[in-house]
Backbone as a ProteinNet text record, in pm:
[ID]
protein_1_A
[PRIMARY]
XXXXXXXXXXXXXXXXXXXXXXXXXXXXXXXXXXXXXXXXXXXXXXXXXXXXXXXXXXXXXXXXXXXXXXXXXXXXXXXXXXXXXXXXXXXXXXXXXXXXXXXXXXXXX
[TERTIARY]
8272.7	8387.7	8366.9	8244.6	8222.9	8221.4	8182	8160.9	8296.4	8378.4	8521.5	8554.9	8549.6	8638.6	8567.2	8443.5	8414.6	8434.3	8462.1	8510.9	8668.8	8696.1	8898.6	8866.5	8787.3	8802.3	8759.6	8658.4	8606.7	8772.4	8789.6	8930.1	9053.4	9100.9	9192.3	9120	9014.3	9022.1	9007.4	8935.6	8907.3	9076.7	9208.9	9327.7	9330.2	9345.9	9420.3	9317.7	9184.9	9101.7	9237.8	9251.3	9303.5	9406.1	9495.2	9625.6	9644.3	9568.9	9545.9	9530	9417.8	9371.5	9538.7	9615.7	9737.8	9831.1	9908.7	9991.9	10035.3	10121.8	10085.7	10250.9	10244.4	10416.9	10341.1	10310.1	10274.3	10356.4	10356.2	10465.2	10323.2	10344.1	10298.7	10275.3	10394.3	10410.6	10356.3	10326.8	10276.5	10408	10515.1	10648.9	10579.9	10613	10584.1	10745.6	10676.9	10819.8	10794.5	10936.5	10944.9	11048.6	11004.1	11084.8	11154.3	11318.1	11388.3	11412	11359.7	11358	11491.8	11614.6	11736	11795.2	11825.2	11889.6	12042.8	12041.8	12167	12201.2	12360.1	12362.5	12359.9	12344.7	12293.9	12386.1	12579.6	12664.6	12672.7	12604.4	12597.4	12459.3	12382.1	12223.6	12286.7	12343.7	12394.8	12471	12577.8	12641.7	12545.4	12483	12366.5	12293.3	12224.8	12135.5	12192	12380.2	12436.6	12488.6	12531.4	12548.9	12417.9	12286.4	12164.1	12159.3	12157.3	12148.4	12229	12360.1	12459.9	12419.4	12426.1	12405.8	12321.4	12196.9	12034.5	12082.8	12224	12253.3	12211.4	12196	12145.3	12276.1	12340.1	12436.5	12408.8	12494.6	12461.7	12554.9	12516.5	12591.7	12549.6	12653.4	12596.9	12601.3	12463.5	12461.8	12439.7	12410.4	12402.1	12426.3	12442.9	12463.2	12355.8	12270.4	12111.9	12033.4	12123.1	11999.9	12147.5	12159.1	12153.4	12102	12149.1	12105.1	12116.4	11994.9	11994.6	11997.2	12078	12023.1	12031.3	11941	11932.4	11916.3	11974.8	11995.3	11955.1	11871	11870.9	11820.7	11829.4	11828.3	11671	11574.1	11445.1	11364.1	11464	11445.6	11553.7	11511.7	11638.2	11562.2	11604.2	11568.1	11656.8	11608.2	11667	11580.6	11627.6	11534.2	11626.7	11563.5	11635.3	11597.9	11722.1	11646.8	11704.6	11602.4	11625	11637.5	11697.5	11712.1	11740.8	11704.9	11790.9	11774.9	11797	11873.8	11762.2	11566.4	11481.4	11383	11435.3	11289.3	11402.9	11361.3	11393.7	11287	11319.2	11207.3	11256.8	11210.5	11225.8	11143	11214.4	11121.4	11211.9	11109.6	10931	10958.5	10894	10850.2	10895.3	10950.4	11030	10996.9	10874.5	10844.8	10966.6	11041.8	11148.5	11251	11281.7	11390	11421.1	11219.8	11215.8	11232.6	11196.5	11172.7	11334.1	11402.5	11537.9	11625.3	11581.2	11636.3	11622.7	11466	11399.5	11472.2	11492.8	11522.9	11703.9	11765.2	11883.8	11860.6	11784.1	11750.2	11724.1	11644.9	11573.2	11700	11815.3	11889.6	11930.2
2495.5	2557.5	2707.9	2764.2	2872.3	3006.8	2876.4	2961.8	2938.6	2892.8	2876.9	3031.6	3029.7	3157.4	3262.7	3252.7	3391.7	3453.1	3375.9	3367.8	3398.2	3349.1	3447.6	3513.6	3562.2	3698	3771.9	3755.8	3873	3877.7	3762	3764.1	3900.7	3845.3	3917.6	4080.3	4099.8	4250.3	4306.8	4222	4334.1	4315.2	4253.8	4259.3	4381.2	4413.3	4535.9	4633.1	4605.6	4739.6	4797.4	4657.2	4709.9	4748.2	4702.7	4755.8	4925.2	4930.5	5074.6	5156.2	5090.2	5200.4	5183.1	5093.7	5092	5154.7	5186.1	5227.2	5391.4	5462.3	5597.1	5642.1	5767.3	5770.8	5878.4	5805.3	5809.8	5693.4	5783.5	5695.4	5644.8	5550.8	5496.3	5574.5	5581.5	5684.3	5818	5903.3	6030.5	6102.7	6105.3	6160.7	6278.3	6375.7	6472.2	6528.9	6444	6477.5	6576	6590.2	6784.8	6759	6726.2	6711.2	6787.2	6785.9	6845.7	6863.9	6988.7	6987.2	7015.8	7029	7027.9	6874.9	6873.7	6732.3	6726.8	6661.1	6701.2	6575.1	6531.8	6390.5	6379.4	6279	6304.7	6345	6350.4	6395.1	6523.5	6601.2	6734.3	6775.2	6665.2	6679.7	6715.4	6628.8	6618.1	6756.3	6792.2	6894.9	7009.7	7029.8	7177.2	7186.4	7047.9	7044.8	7055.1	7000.7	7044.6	7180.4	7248.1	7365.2	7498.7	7418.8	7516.7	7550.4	7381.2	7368.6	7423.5	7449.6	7517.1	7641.5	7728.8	7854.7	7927.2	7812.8	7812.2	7818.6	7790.7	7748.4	7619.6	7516.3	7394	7255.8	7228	7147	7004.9	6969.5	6932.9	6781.4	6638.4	6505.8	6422.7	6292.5	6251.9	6135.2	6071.2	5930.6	5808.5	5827.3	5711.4	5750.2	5726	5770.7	5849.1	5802.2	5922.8	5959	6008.2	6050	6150	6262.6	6329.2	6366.3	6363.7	6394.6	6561.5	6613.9	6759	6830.1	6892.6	6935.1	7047.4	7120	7265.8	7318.6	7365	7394.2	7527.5	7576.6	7728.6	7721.7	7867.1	7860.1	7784.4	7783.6	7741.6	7635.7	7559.7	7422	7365.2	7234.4	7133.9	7046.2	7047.7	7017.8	6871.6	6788.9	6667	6581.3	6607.4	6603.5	6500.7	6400	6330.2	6370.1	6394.4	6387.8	6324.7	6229	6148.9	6195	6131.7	6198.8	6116.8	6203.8	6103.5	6189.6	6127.2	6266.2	6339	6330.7	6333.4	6425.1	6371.2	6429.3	6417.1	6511.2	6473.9	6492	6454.8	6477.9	6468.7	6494.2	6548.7	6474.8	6370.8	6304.2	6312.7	6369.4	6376.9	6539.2	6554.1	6663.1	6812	6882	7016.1	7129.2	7185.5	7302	7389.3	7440.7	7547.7	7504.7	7384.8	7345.1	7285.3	7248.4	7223.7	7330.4	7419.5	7528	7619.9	7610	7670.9	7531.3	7437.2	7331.4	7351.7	7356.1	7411.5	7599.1	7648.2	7783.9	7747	7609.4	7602.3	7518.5	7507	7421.8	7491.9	7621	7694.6	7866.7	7819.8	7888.6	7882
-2185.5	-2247.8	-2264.3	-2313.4	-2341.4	-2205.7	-2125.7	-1988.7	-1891.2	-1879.2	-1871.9	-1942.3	-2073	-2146.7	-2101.9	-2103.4	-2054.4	-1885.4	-1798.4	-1681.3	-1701.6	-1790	-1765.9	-1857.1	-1971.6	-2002	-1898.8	-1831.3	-1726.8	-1643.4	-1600	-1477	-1534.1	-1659.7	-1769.5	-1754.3	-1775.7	-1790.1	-1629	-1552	-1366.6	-1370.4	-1416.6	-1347.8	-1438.9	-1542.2	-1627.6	-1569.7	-1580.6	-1490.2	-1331.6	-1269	-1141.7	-1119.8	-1212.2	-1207.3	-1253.2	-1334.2	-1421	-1242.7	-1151.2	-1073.2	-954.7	-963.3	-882.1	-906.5	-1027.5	-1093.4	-1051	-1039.9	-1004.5	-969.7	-992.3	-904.7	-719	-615.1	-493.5	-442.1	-330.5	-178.1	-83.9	-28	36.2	199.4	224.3	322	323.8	223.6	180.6	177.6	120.4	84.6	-39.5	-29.3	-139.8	-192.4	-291.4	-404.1	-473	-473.6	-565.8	-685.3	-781.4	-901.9	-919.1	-1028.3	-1069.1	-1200.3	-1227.4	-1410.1	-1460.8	-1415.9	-1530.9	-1493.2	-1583.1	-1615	-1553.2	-1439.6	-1361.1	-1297.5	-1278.7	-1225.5	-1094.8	-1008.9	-875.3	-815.6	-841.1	-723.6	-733.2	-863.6	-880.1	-773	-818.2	-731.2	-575.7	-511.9	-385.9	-332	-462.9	-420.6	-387.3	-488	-507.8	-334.6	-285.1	-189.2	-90.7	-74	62.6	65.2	-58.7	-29.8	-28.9	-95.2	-49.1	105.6	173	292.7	397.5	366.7	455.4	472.6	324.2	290.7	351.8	420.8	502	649.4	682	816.9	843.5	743.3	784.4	789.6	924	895.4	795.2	723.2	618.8	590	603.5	661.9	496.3	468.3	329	446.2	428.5	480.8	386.9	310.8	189	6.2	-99.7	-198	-274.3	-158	-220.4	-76	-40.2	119.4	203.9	264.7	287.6	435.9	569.2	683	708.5	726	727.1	903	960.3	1088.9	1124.1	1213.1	1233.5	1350.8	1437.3	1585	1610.5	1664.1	1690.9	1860.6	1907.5	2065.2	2080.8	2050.9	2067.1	2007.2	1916.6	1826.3	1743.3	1771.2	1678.8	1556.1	1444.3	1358.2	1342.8	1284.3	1195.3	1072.2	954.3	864.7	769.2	723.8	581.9	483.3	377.2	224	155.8	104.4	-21.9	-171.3	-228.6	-382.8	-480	-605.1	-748.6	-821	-964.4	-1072.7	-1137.7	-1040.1	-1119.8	-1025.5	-885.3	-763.1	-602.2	-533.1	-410.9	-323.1	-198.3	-93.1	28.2	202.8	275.3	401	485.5	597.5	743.6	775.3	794.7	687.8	686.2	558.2	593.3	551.4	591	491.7	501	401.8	354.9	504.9	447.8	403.1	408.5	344.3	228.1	175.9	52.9	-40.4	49.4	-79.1	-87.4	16.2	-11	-93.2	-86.3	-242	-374.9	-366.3	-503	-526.7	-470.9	-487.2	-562.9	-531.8	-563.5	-663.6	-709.3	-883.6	-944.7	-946	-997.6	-1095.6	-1051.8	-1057.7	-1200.2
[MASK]
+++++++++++++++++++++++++++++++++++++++++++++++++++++++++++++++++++++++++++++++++++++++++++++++++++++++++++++

């Protein structure tokens, strides 16, 4: 009996040990999210990021109620970038430095 309990106490704590080491706000994928510190609702979120994006020359498509198809044509490259969003973080796949940061430049306002 004694050795029974002490076998699911050990069990009981390696799960809360492991979960502790699982827990995290990380994408699986490696998505680098860029939080949004004003408190804003997402069709405002949406508006802000398609008109950053235009303003960038970046044609600018709503494909789902939180995602956003971004595209960018110039004589020597074509861009096509998704961004995902919500009323807290957005992000950018496959990953788009300049276009994160002309988003963030339209939060920051």
């Amino acid at each position: 009996m004694q050795n029974s309990l002490k076998i699911g106490l050990i069990g009981f704590v390696a799960t809360i040990l492991m979960s502790g080491c699982v827990s995290g706000s990380y994408d699986v994928k490696g998505d680098k999210y860029i939080y949004i510190e004003k408190d804003i609702s997402s069709t405002n979120i949406a508006k802000n990021i398609i008109d950053a994006g235009r303003k960038n020359g970046w044609r600018m498509t709503e494909f789902k109620e939180n995602e956003i198809v971004a595209e960018n044509i110039s004589d020597s490259d074509a861009k096509a970038v998704s961004i995902h969003f919500t009323n807290k973080y957005f992000f950018t796949r496959p990953e788009n430095d300049d276009l994160n940061e002309i988003i963030e430049k339209a939060f920051q306002k």
